[in-house]
Backbone bond lengths (Angstrom), bond angles and torsions (degrees), N, CA, C in turn:
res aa  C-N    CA-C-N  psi(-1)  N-CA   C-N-CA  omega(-1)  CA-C   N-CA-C  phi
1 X - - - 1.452 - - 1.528 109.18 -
2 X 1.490 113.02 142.48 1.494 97.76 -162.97 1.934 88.04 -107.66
3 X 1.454 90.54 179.95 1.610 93.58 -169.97 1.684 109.96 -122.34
4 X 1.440 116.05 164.76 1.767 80.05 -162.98 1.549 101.31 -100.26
5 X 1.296 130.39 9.75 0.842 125.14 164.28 1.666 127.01 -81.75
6 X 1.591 101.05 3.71 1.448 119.26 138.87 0.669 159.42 -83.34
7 X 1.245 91.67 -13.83 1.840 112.30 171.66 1.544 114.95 -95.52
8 X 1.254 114.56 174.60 1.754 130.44 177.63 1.685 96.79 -17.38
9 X 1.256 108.34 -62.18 1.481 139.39 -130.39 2.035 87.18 -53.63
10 X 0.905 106.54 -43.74 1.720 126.97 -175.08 1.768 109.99 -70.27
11 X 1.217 99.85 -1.19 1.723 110.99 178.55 1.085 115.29 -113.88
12 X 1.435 117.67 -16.27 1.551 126.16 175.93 1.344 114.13 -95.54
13 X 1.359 114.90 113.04 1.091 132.69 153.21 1.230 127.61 -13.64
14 X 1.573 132.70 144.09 1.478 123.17 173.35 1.225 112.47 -166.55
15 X 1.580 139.71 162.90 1.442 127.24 148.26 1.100 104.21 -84.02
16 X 1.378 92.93 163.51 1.880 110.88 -167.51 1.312 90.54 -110.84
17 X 1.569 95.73 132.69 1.290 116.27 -175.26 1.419 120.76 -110.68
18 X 1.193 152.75 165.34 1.499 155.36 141.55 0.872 128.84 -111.44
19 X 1.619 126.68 97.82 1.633 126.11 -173.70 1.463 115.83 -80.84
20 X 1.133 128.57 120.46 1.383 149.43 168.10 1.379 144.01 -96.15
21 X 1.078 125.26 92.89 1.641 130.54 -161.28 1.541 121.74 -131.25
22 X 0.904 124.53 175.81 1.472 115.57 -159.14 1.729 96.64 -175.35
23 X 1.238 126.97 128.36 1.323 140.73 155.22 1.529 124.83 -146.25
24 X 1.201 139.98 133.72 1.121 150.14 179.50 1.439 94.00 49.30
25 X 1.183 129.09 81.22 1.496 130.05 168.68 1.505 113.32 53.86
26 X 1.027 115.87 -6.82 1.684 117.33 -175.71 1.730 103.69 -89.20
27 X 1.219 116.73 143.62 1.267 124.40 177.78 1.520 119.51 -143.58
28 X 1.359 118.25 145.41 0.871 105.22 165.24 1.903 115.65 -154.01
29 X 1.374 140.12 149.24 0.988 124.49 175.16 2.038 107.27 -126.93
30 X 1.504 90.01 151.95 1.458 86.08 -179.77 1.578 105.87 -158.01
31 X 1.507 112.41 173.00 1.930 112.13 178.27 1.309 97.34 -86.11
32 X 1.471 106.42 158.88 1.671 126.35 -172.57 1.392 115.96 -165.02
33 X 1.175 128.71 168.36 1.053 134.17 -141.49 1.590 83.26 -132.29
34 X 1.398 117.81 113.10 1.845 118.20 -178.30 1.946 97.35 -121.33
35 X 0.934 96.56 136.98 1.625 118.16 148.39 1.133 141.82 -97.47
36 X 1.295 134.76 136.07 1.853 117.27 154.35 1.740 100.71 -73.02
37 X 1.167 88.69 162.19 1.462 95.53 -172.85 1.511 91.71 -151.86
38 X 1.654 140.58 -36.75 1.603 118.16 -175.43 1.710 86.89 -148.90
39 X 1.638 118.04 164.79 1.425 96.82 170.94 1.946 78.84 -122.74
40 X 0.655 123.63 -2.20 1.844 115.20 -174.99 1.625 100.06 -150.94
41 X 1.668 91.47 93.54 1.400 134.61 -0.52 1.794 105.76 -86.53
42 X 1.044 95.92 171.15 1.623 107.61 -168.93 1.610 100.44 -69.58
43 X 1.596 128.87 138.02 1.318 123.01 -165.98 1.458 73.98 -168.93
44 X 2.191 92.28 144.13 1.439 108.00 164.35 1.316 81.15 -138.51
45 X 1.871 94.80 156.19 1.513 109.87 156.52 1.374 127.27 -118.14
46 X 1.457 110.78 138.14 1.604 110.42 -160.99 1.856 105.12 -125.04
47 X 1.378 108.72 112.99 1.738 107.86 -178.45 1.894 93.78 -105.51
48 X 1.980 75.87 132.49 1.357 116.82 -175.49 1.887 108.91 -108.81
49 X 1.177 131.57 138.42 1.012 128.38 130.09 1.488 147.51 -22.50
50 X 1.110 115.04 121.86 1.499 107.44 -158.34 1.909 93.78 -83.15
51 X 1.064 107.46 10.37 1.480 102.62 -174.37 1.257 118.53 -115.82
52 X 1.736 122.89 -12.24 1.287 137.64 -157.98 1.521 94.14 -88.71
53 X 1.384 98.59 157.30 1.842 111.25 177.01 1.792 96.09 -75.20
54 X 1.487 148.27 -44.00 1.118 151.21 171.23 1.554 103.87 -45.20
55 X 1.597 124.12 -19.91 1.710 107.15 177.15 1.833 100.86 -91.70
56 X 1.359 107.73 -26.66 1.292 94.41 177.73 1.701 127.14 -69.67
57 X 1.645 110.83 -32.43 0.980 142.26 177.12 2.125 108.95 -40.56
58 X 1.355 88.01 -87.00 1.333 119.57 168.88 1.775 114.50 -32.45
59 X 1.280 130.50 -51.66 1.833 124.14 167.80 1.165 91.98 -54.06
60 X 1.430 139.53 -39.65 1.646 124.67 -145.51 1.583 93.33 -93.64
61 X 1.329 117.86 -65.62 1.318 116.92 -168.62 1.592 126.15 -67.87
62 X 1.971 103.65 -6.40 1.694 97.41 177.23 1.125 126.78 59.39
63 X 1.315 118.72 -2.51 2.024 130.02 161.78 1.096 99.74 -131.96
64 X 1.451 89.77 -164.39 1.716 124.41 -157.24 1.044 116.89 166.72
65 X 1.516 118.76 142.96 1.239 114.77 172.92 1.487 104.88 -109.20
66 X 1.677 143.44 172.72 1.165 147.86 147.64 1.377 99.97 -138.22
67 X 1.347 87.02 116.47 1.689 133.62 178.94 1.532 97.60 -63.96
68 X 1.151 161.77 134.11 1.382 147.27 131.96 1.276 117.44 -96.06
69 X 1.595 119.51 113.52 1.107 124.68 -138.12 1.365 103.76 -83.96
70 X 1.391 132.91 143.90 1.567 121.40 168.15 1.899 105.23 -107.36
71 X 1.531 83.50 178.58 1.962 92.05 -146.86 1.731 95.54 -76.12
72 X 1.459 118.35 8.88 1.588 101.02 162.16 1.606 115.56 -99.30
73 X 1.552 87.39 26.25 2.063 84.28 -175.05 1.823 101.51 -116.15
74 X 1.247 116.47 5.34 1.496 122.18 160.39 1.770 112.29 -2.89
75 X 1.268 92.27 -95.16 1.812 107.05 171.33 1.868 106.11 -36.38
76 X 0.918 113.83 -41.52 1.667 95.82 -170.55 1.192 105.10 -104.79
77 X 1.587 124.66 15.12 1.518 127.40 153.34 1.408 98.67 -79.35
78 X 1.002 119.70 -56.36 1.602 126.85 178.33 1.664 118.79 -36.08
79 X 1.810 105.18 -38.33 1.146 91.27 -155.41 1.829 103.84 -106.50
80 X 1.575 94.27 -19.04 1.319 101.31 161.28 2.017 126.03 -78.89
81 X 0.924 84.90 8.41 1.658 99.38 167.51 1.627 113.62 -114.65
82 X 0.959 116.25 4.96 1.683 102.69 169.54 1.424 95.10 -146.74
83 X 1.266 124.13 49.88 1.624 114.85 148.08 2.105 108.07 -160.51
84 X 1.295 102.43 131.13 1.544 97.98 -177.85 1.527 96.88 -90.70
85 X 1.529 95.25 169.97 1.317 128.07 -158.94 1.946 117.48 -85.62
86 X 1.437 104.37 -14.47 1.714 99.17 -176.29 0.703 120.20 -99.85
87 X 1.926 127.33 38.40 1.658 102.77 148.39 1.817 86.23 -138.01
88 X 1.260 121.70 -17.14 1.444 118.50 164.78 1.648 117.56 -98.21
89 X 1.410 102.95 162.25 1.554 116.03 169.84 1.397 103.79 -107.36
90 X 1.394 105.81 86.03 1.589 114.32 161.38 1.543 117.10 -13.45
91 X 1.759 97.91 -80.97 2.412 107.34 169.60 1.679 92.07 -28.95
92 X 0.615 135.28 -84.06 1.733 114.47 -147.06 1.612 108.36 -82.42
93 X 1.576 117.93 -38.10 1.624 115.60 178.74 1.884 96.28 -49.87
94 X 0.946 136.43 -62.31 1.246 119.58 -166.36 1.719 128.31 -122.03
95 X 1.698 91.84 43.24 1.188 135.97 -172.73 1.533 101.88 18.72
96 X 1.347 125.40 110.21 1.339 119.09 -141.10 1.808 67.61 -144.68
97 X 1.753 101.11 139.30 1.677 117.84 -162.69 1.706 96.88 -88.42
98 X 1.275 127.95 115.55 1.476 117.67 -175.24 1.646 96.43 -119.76
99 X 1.763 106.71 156.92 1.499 101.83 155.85 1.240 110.33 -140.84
100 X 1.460 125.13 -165.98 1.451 117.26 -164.41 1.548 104.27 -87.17
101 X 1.703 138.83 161.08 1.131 152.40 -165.02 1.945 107.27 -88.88
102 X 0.924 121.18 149.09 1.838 81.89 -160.01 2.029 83.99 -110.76
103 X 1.092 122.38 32.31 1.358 126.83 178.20 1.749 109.81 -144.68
104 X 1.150 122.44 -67.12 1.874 139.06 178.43 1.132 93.77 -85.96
105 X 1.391 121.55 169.76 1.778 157.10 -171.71 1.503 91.49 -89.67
106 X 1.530 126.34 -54.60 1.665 97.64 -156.67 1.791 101.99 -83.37
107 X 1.502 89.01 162.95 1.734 115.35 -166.16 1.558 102.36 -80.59
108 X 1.659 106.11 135.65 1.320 105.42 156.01 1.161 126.91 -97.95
109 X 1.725 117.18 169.52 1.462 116.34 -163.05 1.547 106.60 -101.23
110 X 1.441 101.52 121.76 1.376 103.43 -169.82 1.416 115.77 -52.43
111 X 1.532 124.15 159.32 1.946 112.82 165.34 1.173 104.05 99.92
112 X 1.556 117.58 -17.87 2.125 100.84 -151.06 1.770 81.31 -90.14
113 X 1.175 73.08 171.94 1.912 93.95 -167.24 1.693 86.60 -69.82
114 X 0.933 129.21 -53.62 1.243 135.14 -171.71 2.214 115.10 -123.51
115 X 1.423 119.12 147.79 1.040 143.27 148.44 1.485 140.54 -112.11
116 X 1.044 126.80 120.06 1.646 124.21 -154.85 1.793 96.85 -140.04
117 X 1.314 79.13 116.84 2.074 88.43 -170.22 1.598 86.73 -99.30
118 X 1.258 101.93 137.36 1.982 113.33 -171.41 1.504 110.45 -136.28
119 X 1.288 133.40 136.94 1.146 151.71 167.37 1.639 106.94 -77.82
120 X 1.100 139.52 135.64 1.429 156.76 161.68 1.331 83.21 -65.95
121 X 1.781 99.36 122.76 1.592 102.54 150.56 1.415 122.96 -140.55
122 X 1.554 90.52 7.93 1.915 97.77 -177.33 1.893 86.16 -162.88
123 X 1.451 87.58 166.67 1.907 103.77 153.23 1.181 106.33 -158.36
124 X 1.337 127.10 161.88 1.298 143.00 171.30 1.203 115.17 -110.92
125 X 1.363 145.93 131.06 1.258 143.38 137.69 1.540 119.17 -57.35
126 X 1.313 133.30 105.29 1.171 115.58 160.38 1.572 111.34 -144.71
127 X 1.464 118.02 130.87 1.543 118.21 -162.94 1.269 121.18 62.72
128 X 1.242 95.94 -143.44 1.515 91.12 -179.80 1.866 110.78 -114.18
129 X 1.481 95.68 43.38 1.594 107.35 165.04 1.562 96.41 -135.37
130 X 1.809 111.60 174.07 1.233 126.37 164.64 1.312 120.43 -123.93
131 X 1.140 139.76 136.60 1.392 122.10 -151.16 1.883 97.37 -109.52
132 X 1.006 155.83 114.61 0.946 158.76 143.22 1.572 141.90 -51.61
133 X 1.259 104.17 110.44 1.607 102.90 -153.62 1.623 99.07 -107.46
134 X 1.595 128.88 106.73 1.720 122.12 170.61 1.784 92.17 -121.03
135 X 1.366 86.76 151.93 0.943 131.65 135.43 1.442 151.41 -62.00
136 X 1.601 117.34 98.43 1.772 132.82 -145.58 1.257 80.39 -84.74
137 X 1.458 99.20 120.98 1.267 109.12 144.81 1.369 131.09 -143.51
138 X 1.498 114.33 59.49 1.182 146.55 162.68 1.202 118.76 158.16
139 X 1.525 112.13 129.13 1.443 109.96 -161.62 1.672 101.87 -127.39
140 X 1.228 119.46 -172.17 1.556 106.48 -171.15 2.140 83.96 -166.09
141 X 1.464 102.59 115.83 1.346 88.46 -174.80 2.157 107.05 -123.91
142 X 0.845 103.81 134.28 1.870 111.07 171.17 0.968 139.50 -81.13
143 X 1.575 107.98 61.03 1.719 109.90 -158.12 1.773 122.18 -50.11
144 X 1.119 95.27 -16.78 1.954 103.91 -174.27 1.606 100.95 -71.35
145 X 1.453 112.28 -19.26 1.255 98.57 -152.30 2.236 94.55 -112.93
146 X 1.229 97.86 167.26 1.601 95.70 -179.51 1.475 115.30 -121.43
147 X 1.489 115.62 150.92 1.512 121.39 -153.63 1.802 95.80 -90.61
148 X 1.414 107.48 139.16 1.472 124.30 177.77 1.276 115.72 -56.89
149 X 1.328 148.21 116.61 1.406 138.14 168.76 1.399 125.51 -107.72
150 X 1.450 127.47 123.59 1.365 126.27 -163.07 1.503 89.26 -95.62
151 X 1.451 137.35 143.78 1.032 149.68 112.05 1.298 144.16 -153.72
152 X 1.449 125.97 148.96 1.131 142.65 -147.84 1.200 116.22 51.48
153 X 1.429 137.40 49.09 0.921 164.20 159.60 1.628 107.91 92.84
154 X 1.370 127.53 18.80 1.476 112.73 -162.37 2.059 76.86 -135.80
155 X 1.905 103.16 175.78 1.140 94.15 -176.65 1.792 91.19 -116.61
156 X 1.108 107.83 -178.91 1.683 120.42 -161.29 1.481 111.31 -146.89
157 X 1.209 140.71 156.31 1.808 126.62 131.46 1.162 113.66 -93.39
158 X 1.160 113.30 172.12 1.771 122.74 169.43 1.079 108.11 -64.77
159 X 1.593 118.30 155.55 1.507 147.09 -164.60 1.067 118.15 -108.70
160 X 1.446 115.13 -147.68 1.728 115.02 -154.39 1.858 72.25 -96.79
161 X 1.550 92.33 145.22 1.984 96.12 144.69 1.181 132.87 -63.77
162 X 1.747 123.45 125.64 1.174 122.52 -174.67 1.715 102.00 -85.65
163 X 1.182 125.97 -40.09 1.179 135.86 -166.27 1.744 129.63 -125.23
């Protein structure tokens, strides 16, 4: 059985993201894999696990947040990537700085270079992920600060401009 951190998938580049959601007191945050996908209207896409407490979360609550992580959040990429969410509360296990969403109910994560409050407006089933498609509609961005980049399995910031 191959693993996917053997495959292509581990060579491609990405920002590191943190999906964040919240319904009926339940919370949960975790890493994800986000896209742009339209800017008019503004749309990201975010693939979830069909197994994670954040896919159950997300049908009910109709948002989401994606966190875009900046390069002083290293350690809590780390730590939110090797532990799931259903029998701990990540926000307080690794006391993780949140504030309120200034449009939807779920909390964003303080620090990230960027916050993007999203409306559920589609999902996909495919494999054994679901791909989640919202709609930003309010974003909150940190220009001082620089966006996290995972690749080839290690994380990075952006570099000199080539162009």
């Amino acid at each position: 059985m191959w693993h996917y951190k053997d495959f292509i998938f581990g060579e491609l580049p990405c920002i590191v993201t943190f999906v964040s959601v919240e319904v009926n007191g339940q919370q949960n945050i975790m890493t994800a894999s986000g896209m742009f996908v339209s800017d008019a209207p503004p749309l990201i896409a975010i693939s979830i696990s069909k197994e994670s407490t954040t896919h159950r979360l997300i049908p009910k609550a109709k948002e989401f947040v994606v966190n875009l992580a900046s390069t002083d959040q290293v350690d809590l990429a780390e730590k939110l990537g090797a532990i799931h969410g259903e029998t701990i509360d990540k926000l307080k296990k690794f006391k993780i700085p949140t504030e309120p969403a200034s449009v939807i109910r779920s909390t964003m994560i303080t620090n990230c270079f960027a916050n993007l409050e999203c409306k559920l407006i589609h999902s996909i089933k495919e494999g054994n992920y679901i791909l989640y498609i919202g709609k930003v509609v309010a974003h909150k961005i940190r220009p001082k600060l620089k966006p996290l980049i995972w690749f080839e399995n290690h994380y990075f910031r952006l570099g000199k401009k080539l162009a």
